[in-house]
C-alpha positions in Angstrom: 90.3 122.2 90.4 86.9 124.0 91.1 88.5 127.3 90.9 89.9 126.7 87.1 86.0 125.8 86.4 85.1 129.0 87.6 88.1 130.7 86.3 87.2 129.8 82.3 83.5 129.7 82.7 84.3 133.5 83.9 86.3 133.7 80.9 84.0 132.4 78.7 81.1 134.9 80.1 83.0 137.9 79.2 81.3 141.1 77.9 83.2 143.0 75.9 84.6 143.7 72.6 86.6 140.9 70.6 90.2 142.0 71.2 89.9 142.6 74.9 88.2 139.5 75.4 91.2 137.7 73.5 93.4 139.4 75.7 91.7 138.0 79.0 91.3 134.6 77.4 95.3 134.9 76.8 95.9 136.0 80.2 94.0 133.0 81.7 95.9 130.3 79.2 99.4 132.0 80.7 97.9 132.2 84.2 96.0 128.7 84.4 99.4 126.5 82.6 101.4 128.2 85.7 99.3 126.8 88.2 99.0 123.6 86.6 102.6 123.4 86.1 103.3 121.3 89.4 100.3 119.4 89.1 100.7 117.9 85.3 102.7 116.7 82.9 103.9 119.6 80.1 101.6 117.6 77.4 98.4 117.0 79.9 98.8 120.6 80.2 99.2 121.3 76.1 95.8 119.1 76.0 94.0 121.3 78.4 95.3 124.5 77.7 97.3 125.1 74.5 95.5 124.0 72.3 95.2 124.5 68.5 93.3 127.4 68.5 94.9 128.7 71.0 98.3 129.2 69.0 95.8 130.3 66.5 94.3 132.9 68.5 97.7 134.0 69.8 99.0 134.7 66.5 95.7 136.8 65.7 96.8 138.9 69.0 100.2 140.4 67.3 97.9 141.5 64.6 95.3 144.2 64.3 92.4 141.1 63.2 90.7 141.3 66.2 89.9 145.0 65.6 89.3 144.5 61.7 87.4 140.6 61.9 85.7 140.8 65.1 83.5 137.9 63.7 85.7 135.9 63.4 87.7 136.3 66.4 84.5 135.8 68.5 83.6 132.5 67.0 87.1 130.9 67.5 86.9 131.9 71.3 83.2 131.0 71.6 84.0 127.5 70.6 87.5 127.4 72.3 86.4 128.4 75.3 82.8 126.2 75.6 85.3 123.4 74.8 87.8 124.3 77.4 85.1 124.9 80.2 84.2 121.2 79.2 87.8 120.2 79.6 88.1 121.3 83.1 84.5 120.4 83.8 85.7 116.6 83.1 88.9 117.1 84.8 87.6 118.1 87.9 84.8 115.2 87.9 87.5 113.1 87.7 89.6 114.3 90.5 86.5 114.2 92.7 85.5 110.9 91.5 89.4 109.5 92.6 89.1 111.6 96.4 86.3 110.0 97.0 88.0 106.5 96.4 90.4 107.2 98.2 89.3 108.8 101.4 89.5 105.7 103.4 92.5 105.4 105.7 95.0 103.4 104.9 98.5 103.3 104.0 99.2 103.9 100.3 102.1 101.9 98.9 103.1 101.2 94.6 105.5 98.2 94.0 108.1 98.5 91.1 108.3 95.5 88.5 111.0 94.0 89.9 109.1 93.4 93.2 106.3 91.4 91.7 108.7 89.3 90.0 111.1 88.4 92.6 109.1 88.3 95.6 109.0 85.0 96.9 105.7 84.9 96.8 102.9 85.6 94.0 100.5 88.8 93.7 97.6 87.2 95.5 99.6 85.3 98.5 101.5 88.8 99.4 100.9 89.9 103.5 101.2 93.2 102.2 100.2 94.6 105.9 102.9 92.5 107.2 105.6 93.5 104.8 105.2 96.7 106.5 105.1 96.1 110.0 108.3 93.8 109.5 109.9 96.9 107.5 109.7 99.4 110.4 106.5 100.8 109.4 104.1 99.8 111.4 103.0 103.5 112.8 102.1 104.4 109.2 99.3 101.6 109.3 98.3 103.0 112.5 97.8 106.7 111.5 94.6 105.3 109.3 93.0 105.6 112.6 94.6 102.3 114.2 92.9 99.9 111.2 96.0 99.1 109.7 94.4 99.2 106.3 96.7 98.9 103.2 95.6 100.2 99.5 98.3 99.1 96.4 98.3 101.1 93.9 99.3 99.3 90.3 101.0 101.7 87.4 100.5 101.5 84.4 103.8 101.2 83.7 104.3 98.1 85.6 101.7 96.5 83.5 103.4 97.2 80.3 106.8 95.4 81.6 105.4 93.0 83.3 103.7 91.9 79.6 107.3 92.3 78.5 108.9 89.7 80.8 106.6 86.9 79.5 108.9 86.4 76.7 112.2 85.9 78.8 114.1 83.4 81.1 111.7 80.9 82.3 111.3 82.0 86.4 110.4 85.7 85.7 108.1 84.4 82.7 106.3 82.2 84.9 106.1 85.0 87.5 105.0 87.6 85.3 102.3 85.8 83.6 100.9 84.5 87.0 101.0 88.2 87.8 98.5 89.5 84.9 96.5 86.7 85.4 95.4 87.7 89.3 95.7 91.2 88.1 92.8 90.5 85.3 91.0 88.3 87.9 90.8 91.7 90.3 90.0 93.8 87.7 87.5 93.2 85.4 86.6 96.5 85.0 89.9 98.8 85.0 88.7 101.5 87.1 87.4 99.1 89.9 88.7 98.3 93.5 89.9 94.7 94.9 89.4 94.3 98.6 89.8 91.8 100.9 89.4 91.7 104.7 92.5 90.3 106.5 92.7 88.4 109.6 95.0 89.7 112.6 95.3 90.0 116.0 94.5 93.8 116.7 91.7 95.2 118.2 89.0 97.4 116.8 87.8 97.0 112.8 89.4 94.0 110.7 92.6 95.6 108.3 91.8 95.7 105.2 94.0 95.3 101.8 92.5 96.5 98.8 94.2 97.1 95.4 93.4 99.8 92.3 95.0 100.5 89.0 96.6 103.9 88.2 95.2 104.7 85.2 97.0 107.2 83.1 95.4 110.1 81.6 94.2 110.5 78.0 96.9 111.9 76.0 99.5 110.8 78.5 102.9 110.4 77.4 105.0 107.5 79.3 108.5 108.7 80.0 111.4 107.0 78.8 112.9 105.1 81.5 110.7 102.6 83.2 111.6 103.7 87.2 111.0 107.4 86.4 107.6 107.1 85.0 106.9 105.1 87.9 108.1 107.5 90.1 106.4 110.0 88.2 102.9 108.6 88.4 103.5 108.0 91.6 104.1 111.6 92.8 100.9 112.7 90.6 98.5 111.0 92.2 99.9 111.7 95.7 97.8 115.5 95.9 94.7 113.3 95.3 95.6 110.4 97.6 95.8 113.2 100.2 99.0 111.1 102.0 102.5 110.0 100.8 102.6 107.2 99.0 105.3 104.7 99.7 107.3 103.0 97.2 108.4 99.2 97.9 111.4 97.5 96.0 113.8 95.1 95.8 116.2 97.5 93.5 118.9 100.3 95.1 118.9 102.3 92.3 115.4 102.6 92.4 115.3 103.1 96.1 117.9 105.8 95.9 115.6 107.5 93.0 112.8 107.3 95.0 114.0 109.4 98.1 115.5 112.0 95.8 111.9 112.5 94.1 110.7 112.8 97.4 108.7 110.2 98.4 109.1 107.9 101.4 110.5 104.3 100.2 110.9 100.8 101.6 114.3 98.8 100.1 113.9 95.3 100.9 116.5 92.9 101.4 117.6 90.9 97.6 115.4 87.6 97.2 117.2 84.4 97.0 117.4 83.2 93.2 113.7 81.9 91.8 113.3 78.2 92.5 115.1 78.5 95.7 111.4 79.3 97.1 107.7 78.3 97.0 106.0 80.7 94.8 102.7 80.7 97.1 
């Protein structure tokens, strides 16, 4: 992200006259939405990069107004391009800001809806370390340099159906409300970290578990099914996370989703129906 700061501050720095300096601003739009393309969404990328003024200063290019209104021409790239360096300038804050969060080692895992509301045990009571090691995956706990940490990452997309289940059948209301409630008690503020120190018989450091929502961007538009924007979000923040993120559910289709996208997945065995278990 530091080389598209540099890339439209250069941009922006240009000495020249006003229709080769729309052509090079042109040339960067086309060149920097190309790279971007496999990092963000089409519209994060419309936000960032094809803007209104850009579509305005495109059109201006098939004419001969930057040679007859140079003036003009210069103002709309002035500004576009002070408030583009801005852009990227915040952008790539942000993406430092979420490395550094999340240089500790651990194993990175995001649950699906369906796995908060069927486990048989509440957000708050979950071994998430041992859910692993009991699903094969112990040696991904130990490549975070043998302190089995685990970090859960919460979508926003799971928030927004979990707040949709309090209005059905009684069990999964119950669950889902319990849910928000330890998810507002972790995070007061929404771009803070829970953490807790577990106890277990390894040696070296204490695991740790610690929890984060995954905020979506400003101007983010949620796709339309439920699983693939989870997926989705998912696969985003994977570059920053620096490590595969693994995906836990209770659902096939989901699971089978998951290893097409790429990402590694657990599938866990289909709880017993609610009330057969203690919740905690």
């Amino acid at each position: 992200m530091e080389q598209h700061v540099t890339d439209v501050t250069n941009v922006r720095s240009f000495s020249g006259n006003a229709a080769d300096w729309l052509v090079k601003y042109l040339e960067w739009a086309n060149d920097t939405a190309q790279a971007l393309h496999n990092m963000l969404l089409p519209e994060e990328v419309n936000r960032l990069v094809f803007t209104t003024r850009y579509s305005a200063l495109l059109a201006a290019a098939g004419t001969d107004m930057a040679s007859r209104n140079q003036r003009v021409v210069n103002g709309l790239l002035r500004t576009e391009l002070q408030q583009r360096v801005t852009a990227f300038e915040l952008l790539r804050n942000d993406v430092r800001d979420q490395i550094d969060r999340w240089s500790d080692p651990a194993m990175f895992i995001v649950c699906d809806t369906n796995f908060f509301l069927h486990h048989e045990r509440e957000l708050g009571y979950i071994d998430f370390r041992q859910l692993v090691i009991d699903a094969g995956r112990e040696h991904v706990l130990r490549l975070g340099e043998g302190r089995n940490n685990v970090h859960l990452l919460i979508p926003g997309q799971v928030l927004l159906e979990l707040d949709r289940h309090k209005n059905t059948n009684r069990e999964v209301r119950t669950r889902a409300r319990t849910t928000l409630r330890t998810i507002d008690a972790w995070f007061e503020k929404p771009d803070q970290v829970h953490r807790e120190t577990l106890h277990a018989e390894i040696p070296g450091p204490p695991p740790q578990f610690s929890a984060e929502l995954l905020l979506d961007p400003l101007g983010h538009v949620p796709l339309a099914v439920g699983d693939d924007e989870i997926i989705d979000r998912t696969l985003a923040a994977r570059p920053l996370a620096g490590r595969d993120i693994t995906l836990i559910t209770f659902d096939t289709h989901m699971s089978t989703k998951t290893r097409i996208s790429g990402l590694p997945v657990i599938k866990l065995d289909q709880p017993e129906p609610p009330g057969k278990k203690t919740g905690r």
